[in-house]
Every structure is written in C-alpha cells, then in structure tokens.
MARGUVEX-940918 format. One record per residue (C-alpha): residue in one letter; x, y, z; residue number from 1. Coordinates in steps of 0.2 Angstrom, whole numbers, plus 5000, padded with zeros to 4 digits. Example, Ala and Ser with C-alpha at 12.3 -4.5 7.8 and 13.67 -1.06 7.14 Angstrom:
2
{milum=A east=5062 north=4978 up=5039 vexdren=1}
{milum=S east=5068 north=4995 up=5036 vexdren=2}
This chain:
414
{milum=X east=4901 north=4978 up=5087 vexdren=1}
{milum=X east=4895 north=4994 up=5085 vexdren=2}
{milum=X east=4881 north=4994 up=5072 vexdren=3}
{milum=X east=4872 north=5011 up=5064 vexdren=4}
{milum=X east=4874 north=5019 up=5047 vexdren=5}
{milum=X east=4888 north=5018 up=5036 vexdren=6}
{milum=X east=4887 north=5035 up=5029 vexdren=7}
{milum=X east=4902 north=5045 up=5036 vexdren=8}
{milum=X east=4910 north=5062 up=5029 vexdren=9}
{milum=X east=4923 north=5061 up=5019 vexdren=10}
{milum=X east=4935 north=5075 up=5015 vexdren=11}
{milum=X east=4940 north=5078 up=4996 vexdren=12}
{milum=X east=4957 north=5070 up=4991 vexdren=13}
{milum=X east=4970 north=5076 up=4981 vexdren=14}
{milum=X east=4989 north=5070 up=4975 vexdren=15}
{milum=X east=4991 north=5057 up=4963 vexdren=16}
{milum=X east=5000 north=5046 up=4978 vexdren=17}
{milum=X east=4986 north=5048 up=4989 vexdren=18}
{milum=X east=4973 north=5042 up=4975 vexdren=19}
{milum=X east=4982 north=5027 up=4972 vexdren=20}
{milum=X east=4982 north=5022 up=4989 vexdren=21}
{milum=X east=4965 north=5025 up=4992 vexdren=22}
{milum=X east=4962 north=5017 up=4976 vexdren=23}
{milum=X east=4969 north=5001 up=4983 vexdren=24}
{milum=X east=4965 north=5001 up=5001 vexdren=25}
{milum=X east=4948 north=5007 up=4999 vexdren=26}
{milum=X east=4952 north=5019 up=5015 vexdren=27}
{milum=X east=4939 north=5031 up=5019 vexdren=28}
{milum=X east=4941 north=5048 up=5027 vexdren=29}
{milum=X east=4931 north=5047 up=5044 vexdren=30}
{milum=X east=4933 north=5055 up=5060 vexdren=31}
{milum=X east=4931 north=5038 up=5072 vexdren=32}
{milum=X east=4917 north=5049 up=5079 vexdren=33}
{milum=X east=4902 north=5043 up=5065 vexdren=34}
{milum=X east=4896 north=5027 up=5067 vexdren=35}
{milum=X east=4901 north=5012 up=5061 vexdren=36}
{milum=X east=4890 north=5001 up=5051 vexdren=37}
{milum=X east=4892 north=4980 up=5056 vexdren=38}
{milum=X east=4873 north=4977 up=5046 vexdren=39}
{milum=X east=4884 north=4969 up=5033 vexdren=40}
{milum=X east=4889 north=4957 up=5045 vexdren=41}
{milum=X east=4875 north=4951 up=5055 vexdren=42}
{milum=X east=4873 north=4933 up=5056 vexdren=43}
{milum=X east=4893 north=4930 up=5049 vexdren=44}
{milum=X east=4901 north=4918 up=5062 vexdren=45}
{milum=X east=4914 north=4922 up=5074 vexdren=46}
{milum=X east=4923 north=4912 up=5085 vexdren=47}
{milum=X east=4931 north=4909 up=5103 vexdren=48}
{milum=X east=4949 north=4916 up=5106 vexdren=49}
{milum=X east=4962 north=4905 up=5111 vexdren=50}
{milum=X east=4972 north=4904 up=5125 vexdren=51}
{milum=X east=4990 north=4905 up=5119 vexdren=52}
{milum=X east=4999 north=4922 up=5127 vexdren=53}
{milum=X east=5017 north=4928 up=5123 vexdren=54}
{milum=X east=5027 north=4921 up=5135 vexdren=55}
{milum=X east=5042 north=4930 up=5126 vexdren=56}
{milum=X east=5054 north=4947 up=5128 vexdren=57}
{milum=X east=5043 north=4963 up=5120 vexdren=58}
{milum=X east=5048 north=4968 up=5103 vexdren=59}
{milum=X east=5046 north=4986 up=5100 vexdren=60}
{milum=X east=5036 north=4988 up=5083 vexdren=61}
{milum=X east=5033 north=5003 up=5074 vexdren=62}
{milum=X east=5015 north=5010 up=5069 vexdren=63}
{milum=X east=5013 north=5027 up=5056 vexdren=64}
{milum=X east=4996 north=5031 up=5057 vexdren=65}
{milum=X east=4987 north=5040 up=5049 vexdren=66}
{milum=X east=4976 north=5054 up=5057 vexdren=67}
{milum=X east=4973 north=5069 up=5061 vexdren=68}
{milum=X east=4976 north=5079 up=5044 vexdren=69}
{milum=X east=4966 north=5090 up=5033 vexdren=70}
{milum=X east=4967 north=5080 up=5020 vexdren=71}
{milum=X east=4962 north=5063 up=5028 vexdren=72}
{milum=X east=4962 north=5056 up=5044 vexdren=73}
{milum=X east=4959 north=5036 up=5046 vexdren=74}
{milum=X east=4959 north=5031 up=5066 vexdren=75}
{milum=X east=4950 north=5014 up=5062 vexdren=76}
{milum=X east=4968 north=5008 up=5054 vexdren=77}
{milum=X east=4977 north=5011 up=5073 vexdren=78}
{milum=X east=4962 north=5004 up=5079 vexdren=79}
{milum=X east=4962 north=4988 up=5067 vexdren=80}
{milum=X east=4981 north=4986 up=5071 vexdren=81}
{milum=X east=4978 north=4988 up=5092 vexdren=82}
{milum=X east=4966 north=4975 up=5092 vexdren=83}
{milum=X east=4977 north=4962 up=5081 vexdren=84}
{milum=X east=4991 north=4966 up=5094 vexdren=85}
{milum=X east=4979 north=4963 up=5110 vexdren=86}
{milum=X east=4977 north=4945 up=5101 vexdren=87}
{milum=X east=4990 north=4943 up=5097 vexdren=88}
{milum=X east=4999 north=4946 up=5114 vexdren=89}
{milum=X east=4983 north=4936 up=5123 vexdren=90}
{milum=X east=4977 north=4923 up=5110 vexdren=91}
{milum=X east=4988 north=4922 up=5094 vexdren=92}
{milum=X east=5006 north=4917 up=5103 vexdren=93}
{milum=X east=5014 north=4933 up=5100 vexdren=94}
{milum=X east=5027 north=4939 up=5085 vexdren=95}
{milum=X east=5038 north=4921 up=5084 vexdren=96}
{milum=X east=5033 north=4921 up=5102 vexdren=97}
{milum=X east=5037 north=4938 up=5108 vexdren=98}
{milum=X east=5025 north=4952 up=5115 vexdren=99}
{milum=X east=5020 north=4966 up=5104 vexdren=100}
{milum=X east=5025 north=4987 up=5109 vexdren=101}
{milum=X east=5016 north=4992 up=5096 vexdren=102}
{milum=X east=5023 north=5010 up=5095 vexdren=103}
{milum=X east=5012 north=5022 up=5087 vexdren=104}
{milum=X east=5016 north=5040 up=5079 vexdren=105}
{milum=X east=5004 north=5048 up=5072 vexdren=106}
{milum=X east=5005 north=5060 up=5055 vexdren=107}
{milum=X east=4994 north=5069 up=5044 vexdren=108}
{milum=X east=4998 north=5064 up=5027 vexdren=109}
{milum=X east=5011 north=5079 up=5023 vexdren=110}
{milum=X east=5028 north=5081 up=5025 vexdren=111}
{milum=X east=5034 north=5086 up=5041 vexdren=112}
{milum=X east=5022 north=5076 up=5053 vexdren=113}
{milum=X east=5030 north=5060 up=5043 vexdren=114}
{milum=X east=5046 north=5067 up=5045 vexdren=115}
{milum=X east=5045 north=5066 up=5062 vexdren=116}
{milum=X east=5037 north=5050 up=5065 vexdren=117}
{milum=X east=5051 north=5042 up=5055 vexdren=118}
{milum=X east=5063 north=5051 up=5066 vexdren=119}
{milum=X east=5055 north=5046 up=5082 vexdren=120}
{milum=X east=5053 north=5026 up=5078 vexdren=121}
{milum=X east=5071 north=5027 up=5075 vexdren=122}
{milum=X east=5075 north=5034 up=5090 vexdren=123}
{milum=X east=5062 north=5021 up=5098 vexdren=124}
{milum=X east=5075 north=5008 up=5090 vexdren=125}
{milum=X east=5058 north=4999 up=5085 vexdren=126}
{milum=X east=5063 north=4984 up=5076 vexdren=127}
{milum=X east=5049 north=4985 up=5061 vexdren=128}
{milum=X east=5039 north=5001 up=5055 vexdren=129}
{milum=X east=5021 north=4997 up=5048 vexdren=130}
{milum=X east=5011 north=5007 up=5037 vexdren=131}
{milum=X east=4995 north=5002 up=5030 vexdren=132}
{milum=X east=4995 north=5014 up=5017 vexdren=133}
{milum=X east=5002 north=5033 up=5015 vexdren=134}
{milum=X east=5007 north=5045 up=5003 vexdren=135}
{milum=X east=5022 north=5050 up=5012 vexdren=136}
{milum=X east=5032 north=5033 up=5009 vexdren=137}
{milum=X east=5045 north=5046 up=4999 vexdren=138}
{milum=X east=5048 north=5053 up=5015 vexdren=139}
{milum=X east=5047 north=5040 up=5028 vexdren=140}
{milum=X east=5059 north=5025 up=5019 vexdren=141}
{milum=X east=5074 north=5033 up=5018 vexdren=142}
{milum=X east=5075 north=5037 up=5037 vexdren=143}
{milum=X east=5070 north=5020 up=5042 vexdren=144}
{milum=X east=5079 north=5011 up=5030 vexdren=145}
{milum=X east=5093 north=5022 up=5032 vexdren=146}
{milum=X east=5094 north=5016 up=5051 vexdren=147}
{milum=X east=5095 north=4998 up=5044 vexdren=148}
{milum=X east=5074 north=4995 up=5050 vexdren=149}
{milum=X east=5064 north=4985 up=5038 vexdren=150}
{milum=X east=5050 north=4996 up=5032 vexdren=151}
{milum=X east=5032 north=4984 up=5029 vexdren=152}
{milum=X east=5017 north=4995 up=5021 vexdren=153}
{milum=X east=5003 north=4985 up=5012 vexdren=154}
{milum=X east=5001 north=4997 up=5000 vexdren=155}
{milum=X east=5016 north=5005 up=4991 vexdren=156}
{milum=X east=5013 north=5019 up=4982 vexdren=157}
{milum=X east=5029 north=5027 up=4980 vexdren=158}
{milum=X east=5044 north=5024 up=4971 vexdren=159}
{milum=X east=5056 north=5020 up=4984 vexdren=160}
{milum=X east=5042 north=5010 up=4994 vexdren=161}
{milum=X east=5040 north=5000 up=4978 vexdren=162}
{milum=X east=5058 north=4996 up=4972 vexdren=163}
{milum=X east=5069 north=5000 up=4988 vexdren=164}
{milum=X east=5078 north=4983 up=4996 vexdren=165}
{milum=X east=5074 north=4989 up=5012 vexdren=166}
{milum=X east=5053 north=4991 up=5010 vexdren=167}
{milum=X east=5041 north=4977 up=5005 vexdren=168}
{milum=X east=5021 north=4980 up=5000 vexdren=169}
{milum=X east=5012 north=4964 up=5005 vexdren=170}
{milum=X east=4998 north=4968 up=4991 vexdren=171}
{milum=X east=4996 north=4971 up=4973 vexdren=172}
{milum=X east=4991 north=4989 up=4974 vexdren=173}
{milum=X east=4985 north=4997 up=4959 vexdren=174}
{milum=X east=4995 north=4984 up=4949 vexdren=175}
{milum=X east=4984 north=4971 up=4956 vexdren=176}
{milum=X east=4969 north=4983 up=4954 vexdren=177}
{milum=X east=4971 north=4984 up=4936 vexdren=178}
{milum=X east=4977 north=4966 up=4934 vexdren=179}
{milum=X east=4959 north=4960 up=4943 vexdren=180}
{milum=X east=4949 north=4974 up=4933 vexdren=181}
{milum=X east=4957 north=4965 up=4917 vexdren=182}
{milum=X east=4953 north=4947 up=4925 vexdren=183}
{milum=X east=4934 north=4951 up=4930 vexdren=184}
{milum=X east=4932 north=4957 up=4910 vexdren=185}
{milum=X east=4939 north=4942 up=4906 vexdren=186}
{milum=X east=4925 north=4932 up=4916 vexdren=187}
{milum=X east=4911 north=4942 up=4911 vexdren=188}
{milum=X east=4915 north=4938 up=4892 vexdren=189}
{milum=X east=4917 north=4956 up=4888 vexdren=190}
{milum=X east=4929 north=4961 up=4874 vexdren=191}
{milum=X east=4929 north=4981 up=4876 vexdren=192}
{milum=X east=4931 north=4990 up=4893 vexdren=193}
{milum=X east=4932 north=5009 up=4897 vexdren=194}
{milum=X east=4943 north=5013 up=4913 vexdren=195}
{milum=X east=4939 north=5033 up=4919 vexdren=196}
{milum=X east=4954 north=5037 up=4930 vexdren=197}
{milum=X east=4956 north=5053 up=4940 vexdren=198}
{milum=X east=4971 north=5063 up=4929 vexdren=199}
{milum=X east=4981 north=5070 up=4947 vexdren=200}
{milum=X east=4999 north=5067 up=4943 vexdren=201}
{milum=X east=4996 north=5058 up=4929 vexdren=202}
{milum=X east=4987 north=5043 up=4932 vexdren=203}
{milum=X east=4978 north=5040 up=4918 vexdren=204}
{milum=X east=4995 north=5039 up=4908 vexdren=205}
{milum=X east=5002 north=5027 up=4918 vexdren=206}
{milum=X east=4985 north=5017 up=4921 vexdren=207}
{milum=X east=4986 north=5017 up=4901 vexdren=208}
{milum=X east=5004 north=5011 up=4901 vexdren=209}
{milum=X east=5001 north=4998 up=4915 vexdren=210}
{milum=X east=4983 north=4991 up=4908 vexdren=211}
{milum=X east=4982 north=4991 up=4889 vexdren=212}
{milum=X east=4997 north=4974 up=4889 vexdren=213}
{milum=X east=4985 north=4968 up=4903 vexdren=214}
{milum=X east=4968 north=4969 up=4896 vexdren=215}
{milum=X east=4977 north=4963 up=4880 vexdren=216}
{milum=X east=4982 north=4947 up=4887 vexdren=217}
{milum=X east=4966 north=4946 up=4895 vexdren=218}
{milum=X east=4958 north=4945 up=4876 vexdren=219}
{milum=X east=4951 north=4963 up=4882 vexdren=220}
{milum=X east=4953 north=4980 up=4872 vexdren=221}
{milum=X east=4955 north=4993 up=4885 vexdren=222}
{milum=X east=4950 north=5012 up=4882 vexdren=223}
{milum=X east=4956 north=5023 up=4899 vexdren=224}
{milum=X east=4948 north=5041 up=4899 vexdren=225}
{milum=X east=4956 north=5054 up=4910 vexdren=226}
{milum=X east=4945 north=5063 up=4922 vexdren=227}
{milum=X east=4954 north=5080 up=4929 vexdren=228}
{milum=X east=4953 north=5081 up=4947 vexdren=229}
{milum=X east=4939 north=5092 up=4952 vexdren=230}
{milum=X east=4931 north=5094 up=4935 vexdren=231}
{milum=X east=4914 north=5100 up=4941 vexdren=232}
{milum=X east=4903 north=5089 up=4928 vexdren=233}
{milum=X east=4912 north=5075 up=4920 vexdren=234}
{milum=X east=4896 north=5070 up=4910 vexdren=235}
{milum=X east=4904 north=5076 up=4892 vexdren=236}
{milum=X east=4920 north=5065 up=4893 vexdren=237}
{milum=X east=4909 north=5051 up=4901 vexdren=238}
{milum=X east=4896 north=5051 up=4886 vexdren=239}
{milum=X east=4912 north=5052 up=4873 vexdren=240}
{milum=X east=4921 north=5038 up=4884 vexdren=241}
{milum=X east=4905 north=5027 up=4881 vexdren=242}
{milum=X east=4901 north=5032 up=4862 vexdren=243}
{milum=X east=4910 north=5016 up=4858 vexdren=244}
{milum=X east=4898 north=5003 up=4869 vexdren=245}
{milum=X east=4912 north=4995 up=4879 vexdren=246}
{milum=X east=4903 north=4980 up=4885 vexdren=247}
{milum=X east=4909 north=4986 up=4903 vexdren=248}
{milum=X east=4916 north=5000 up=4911 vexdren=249}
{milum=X east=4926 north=5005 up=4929 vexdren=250}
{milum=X east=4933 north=5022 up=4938 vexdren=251}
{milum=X east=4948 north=5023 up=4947 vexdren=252}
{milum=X east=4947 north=5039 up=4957 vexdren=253}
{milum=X east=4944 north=5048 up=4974 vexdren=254}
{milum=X east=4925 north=5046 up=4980 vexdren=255}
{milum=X east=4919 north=5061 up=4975 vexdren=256}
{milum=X east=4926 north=5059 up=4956 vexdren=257}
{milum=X east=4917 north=5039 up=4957 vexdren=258}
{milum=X east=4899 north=5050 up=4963 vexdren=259}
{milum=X east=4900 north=5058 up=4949 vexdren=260}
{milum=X east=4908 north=5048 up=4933 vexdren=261}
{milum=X east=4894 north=5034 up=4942 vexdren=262}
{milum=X east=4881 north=5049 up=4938 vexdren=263}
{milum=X east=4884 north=5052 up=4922 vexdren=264}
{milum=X east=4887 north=5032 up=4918 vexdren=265}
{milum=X east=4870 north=5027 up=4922 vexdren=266}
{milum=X east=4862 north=5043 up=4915 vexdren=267}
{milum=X east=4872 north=5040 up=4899 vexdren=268}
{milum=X east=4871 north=5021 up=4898 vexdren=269}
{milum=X east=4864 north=5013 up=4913 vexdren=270}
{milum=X east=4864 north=4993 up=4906 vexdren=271}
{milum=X east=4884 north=4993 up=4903 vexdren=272}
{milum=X east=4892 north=4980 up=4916 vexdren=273}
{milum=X east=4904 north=4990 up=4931 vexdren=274}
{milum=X east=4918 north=4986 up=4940 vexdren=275}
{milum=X east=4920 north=4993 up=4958 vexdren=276}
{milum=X east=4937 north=4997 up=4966 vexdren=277}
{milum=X east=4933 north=4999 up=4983 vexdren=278}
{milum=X east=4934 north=5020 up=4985 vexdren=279}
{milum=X east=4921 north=5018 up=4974 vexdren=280}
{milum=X east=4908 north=5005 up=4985 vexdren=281}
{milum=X east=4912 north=5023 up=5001 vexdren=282}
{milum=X east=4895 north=5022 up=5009 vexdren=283}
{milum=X east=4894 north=5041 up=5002 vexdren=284}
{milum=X east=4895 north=5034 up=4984 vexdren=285}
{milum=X east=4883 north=5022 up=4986 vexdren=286}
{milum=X east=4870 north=5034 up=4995 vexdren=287}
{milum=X east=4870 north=5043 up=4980 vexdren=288}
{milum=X east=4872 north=5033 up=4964 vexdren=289}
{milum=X east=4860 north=5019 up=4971 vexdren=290}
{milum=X east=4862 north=5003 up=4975 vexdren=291}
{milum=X east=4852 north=4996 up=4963 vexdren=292}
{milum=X east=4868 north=5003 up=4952 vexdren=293}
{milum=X east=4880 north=4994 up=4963 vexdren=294}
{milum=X east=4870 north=4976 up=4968 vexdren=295}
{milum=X east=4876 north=4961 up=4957 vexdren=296}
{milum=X east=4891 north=4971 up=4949 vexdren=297}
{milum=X east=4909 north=4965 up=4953 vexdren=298}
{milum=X east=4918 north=4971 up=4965 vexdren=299}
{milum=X east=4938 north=4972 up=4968 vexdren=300}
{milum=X east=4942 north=4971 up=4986 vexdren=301}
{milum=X east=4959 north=4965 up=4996 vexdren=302}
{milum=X east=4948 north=4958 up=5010 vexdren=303}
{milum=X east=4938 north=4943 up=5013 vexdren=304}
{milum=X east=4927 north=4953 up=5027 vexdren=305}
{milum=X east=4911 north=4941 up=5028 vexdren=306}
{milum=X east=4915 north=4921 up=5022 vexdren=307}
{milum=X east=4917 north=4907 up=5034 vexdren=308}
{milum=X east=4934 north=4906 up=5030 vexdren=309}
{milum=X east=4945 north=4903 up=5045 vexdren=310}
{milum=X east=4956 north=4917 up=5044 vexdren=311}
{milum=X east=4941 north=4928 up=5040 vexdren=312}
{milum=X east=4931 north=4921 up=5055 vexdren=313}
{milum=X east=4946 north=4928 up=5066 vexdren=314}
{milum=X east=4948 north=4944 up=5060 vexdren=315}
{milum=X east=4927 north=4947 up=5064 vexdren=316}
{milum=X east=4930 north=4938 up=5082 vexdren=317}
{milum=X east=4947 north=4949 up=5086 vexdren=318}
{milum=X east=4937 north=4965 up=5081 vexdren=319}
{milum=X east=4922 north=4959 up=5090 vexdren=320}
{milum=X east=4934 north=4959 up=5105 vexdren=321}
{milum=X east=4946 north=4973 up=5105 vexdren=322}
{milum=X east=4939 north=4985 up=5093 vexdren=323}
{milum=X east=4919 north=4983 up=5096 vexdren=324}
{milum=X east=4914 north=5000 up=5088 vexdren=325}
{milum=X east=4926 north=4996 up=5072 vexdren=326}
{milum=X east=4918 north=4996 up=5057 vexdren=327}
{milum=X east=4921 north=4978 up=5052 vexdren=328}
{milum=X east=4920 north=4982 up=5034 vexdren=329}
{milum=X east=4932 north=4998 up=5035 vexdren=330}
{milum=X east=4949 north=5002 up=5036 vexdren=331}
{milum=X east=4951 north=4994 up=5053 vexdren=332}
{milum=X east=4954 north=4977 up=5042 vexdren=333}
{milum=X east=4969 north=4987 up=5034 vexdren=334}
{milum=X east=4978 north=4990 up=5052 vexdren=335}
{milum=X east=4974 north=4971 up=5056 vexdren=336}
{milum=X east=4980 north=4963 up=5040 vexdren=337}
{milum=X east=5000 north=4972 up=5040 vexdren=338}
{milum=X east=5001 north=4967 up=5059 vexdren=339}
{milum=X east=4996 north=4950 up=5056 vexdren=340}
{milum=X east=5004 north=4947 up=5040 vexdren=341}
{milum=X east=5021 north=4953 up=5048 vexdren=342}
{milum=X east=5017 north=4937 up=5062 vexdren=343}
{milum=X east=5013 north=4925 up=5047 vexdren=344}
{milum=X east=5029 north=4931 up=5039 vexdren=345}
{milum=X east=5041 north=4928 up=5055 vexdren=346}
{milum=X east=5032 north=4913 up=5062 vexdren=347}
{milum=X east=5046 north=4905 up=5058 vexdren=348}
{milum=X east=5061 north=4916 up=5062 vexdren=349}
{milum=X east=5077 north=4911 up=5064 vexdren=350}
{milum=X east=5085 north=4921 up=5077 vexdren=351}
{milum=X east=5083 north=4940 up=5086 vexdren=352}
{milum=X east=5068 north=4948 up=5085 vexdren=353}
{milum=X east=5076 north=4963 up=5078 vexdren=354}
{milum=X east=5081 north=4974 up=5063 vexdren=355}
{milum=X east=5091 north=4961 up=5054 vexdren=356}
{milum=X east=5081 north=4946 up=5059 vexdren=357}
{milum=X east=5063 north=4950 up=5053 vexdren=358}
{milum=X east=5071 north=4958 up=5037 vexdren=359}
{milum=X east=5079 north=4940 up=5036 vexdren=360}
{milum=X east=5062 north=4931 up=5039 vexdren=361}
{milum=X east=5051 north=4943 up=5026 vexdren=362}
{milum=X east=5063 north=4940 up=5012 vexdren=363}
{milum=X east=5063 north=4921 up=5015 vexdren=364}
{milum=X east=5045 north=4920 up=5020 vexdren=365}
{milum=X east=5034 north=4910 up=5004 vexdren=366}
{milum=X east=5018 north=4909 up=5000 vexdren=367}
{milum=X east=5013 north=4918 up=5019 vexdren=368}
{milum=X east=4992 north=4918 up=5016 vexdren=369}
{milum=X east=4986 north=4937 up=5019 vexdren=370}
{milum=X east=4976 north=4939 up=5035 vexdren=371}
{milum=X east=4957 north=4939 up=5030 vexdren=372}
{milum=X east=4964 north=4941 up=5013 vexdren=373}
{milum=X east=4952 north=4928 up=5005 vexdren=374}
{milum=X east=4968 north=4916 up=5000 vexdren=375}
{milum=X east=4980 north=4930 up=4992 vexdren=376}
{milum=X east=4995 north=4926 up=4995 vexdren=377}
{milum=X east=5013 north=4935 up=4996 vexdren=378}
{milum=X east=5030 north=4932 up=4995 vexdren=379}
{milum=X east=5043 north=4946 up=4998 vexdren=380}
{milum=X east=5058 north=4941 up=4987 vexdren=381}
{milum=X east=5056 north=4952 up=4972 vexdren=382}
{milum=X east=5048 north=4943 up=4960 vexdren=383}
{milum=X east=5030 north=4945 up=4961 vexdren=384}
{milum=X east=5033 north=4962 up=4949 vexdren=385}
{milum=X east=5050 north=4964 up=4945 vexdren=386}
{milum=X east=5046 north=4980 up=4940 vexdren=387}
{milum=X east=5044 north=4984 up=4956 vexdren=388}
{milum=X east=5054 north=4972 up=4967 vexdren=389}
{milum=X east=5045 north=4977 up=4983 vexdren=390}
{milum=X east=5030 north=4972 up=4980 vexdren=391}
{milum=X east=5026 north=4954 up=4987 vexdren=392}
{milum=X east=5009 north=4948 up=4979 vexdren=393}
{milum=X east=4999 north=4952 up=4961 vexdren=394}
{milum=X east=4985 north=4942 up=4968 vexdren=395}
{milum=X east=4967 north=4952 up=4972 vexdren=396}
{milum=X east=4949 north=4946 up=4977 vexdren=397}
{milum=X east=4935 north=4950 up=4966 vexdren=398}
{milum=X east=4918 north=4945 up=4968 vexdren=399}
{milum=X east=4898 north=4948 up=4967 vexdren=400}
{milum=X east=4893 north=4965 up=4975 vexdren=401}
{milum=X east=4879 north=4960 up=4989 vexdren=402}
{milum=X east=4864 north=4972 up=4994 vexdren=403}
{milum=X east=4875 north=4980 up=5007 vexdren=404}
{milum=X east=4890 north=4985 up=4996 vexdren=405}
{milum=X east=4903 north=4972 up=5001 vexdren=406}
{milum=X east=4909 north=4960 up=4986 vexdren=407}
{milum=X east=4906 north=4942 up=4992 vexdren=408}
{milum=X east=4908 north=4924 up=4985 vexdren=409}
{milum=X east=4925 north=4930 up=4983 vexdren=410}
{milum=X east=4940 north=4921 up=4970 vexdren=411}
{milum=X east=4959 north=4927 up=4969 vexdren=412}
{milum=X east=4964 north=4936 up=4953 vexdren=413}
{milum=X east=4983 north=4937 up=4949 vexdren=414}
C-alpha cells in the first residue's frame, strides 16, 4: 500500500444534498493523483486471500461513480469497489456464486452526466445499480427504478433514495449520525451539547427537527446553531453558541466550514469535549486545527478501518492486493463496503441473478453484518426508520480519536 502524506486538496462543497452525504460518508474531494496515507495502518494485520473463484455465469452490475466534476471528484470509491470485485471473482466466491461485470459510468455530481449514466446502465440491462453516495439520487432512481432495477446506495440523501420501494441505503446516514452524536453525549455524562450545522438547504432546521427528540431521549439537551455556507468568520455565532457551557460540542458541515467552526471552538473554549463526524477528521481539517484538538475526542465513523476484526482484516488484505496505492482510511472503503454488502445480502439467493431476484434477496436479507463496518448491521425491509423505509440500518461506530485521526476501539450506536 502506498504510504505518504494524507493532506490532499479538496474543493469547497456546496448543496444541502451534497453536505449531507459527505457528512455521512466522510468522502473527501481528491484527485487519485495525491498521495495516499497508509501510516495509520502500519502494523494492522492482514491476511492471505482464499482460493474460492466464481465458477458461475457474469452478472452485469452497475457502478455510478463519482468523478470528474468541479464540484468533487472521488476515484478511490471505483477503486475501492474494483478491488472488492477482483476478490470477489478470485477469492470470495463471487455474487451467490456468479462472476462480477462491474459496469462503471462515470458523473460529476450534476444533472446531466447522472442522467446519462442512469440511461446507459439501463441500456446495459445491469441487474443492480450501486452508488456509494451522490447527490443526484433525485435523478438517478426514477430511471433505474423505472426499468424495474433495484437501486443500492449506502448513503441516501434524497427523498426518493430514502422512501422509494425500489432504493435501499445500507447505512444510517445523517439519521444515524445524529443518533451516534446523541449516544456518545450520552456516554460522556454530558447533559448540554451544542451541534453547528452548515445552513445550505436548510440543514440546520431539519438537524433541529431530527435531533432535539434524539438527544432528549438520550437525557441530553441539544442547542443546534446554523452556520451559513461560506460565512467568512464564523467566530460571532460560535462564541454565542457556546455562551451557555454545553459540556460538549460537534459540527456538521463541509471541511472548510469544520476548519473554521473548529477555529473559533478552541479559541473560544478549548476544554469543551467534541464530536467528530468524519468531514470533519479530512487530513486538511486536522492540518489546521491541531491534532492535539482532535486526539482522545470521539469520533463517528461508518468503518472499522484498523481492528483485528475479521471482516476488517479482509477489507485491509483486498486493498493491499487490488488497490495498493488506495488510501486504506479513505473513500476506497465506501466503494468496497456497497459491493460487498450487496454479496452478503444475496449469499443466499433464491433464483436468477437478475432484477427481480437480487431485489427479492435485499428485502428478505436480515441482519446482513456491513463489510468492515465494525458489527453495524442492516436489514432492508423498511423498518429500521419508517420514516424513511429505505434505509436499512440506525446503527453507527463511534470511538476514541487515535494520534493519526482515525476513531478506534470502536462500539455500535443505534
């Protein structure tokens, strides 16, 4: 595996759909050109492959990647997703014994690139679409769906990805987020906790609707502060957010909003316990703010990237083999987790290996463990949020923040 810096660029994002999805997947805009940084896990086991091919007919799987927009580009989710499908094919026993064509389209985040990828996959007549995460789910569903193909993401962020029959999200997105945030308050004793939430599309509203039941449950009194996207010095509404002493604090925002609520957080009060969403742990955030801010805080992650857990010990050893220069603690785990959680869910499929049949297989599918998801869990049959009947799991990691960045000694929230 590639090892270097972790610093890479990453452009400004804006859109209230692309925030949350980087808010629950952690994604971080970089060109596969920087380096990747695998000093995190030196020394983490890995394991030998096994020897069990695909002796089965291909299925043609769908792939919406992510890349090569203005807005954000993430080529480490195809590349997390390649090498799951190489192991699978080679090591893992295939999907319910089939080969994987992964088919891959590739859009950047707007409307007409998606557009086109939906149409092409159709015309592919793949019999699943994954996404790890976009904001154009609004656009992309109704073509799948409309051509009777299940549609898999494992972050929902619109409507119709989170309530249409035809869509499931494996992972709790921002309902989780909030749910673990309230959870890891709870743990720490605290009875006050101030949330600063990036106000595009009107998050903060909706972070307030969701999170004051949730935080109430949790014995928790929760104060959310809306932070306007782009405001150029957010110190005023941090220093009025934290006039109450909350006994901790968290931000829910693009990378460059977390640098600079952080900022102002420890200028303003720099003994007040934090929260970390994963945007917010970006190598770029952490350059800036300090690690010293960041080390023994909790974190809130939807990866198990560095225990000895079995499924954990795999993803590292499939990376290690098919996607050396991946960043093992980047979005390449997003691409790996949706492929392999869509074999978990149809290991034991009745049937074609088509449309019908791997729709048939996630709705019955319980309890399937997340790939390198620490012990999460999902189950797609509407009744993790009914709220939101697509989305299969409420469950989330949280853990202590290591000198690296990466949240360890992890335990399921949810």
């Amino acid at each position: 595996m590639k090892r270097g810096g972790r610093a890479c660029h990453r452009r400004a994002l804006a859109g209230f759909s692309a925030l949350v999805l980087l808010g629950a997947l952690g994604a971080t805009a970089c060109s596969s050109d920087n380096g990747s940084n695998n000093d995190a896990v030196a020394g983490a086991a890995t394991t030998v492959l096994p020897d069990d091919p695909a002796t089965d007919a291909p299925v043609k799987v769908g792939f919406i990647s992510t890349e090569g927009g203005a807005v954000v580009s993430l080529p480490e989710m195809r590349e997390g997703a390649q090498a799951a499908v190489e192991y699978l094919n080679k090591n893992g026993g295939g999907l319910a014994g089939h080969s994987v064509d992964l088919v891959v389209c590739k859009q950047q985040e707007e409307p007409t690139s998606a557009t086109k990828c939906a149409n092409e996959l159709v015309e592919q007549k793949v019999a699943a679409v994954l996404s790890p995460g976009t904001s154009q789910g609004a656009v992309i569903v109704p073509i799948v769906a409309g051509a009777g193909i299940p549609y898999i993401t494992l972050n929902g962020v619109s409507q119709v990805e989170l309530t249409s029959p035809e869509s499931a999200s494996l992972s709790a997105g921002l309902p989780g987020t909030v749910t673990a945030m309230a959870q890891a308050a709870k743990k720490e004793n605290m009875k006050s906790f101030t949330l600063f939430a990036s106000d595009g599309g009107g998050i903060g509203a909706m972070i307030n609707a969701m999170g004051a039941p949730i935080f109430q449950a949790a014995g928790v009194e929760l104060k959310v502060v809306p932070i306007a996207l782009g405001v150029p010095d957010p110190t005023p509404l941090v220093t009025s957010g934290l006039s109450s002493k909350p006994d901790g604090v968290s931000v829910i925002a693009d990378a460059a909003t977390c640098t600079s609520v952080y900022k102002a957080i420890q200028t303003t009060d720099p003994e007040v316990r934090k929260v970390y969403i994963p945007t917010c742990l970006d190598p770029a955030v952490t350059a800036i703010i300090g690690m010293d801010a960041v080390q023994g805080s909790i974190g809130i992650t939807a990866t198990d990237y560095l225990s000895d857990r079995p499924d954990s010990v795999l993803y590292r050893s499939v990376l290690q083999q098919y996607a050396p220069k991946a960043n093992v603690t980047g979005a390449a785990s997003s691409g790996y987790q949706i492929v392999m959680a869509l074999a978990g869910a149809t290991a034991n499929m009745q049937g074609q290996a088509d449309p019908a049949g791997i729709a048939q297989a996630l709705k019955t599918a319980k309890n399937v463990e997340m790939p390198a998801g620490g012990g999460v869990r999902f189950t797609c049959d509407g009744t993790a949020v009914p709220q939101m009947s697509s989305i299969c799991s409420r469950q989330m990691l949280i853990g202590t923040i290591n000198d690296q960045g990466v949240p360890v000694d992890l335990q399921v929230t949810g």
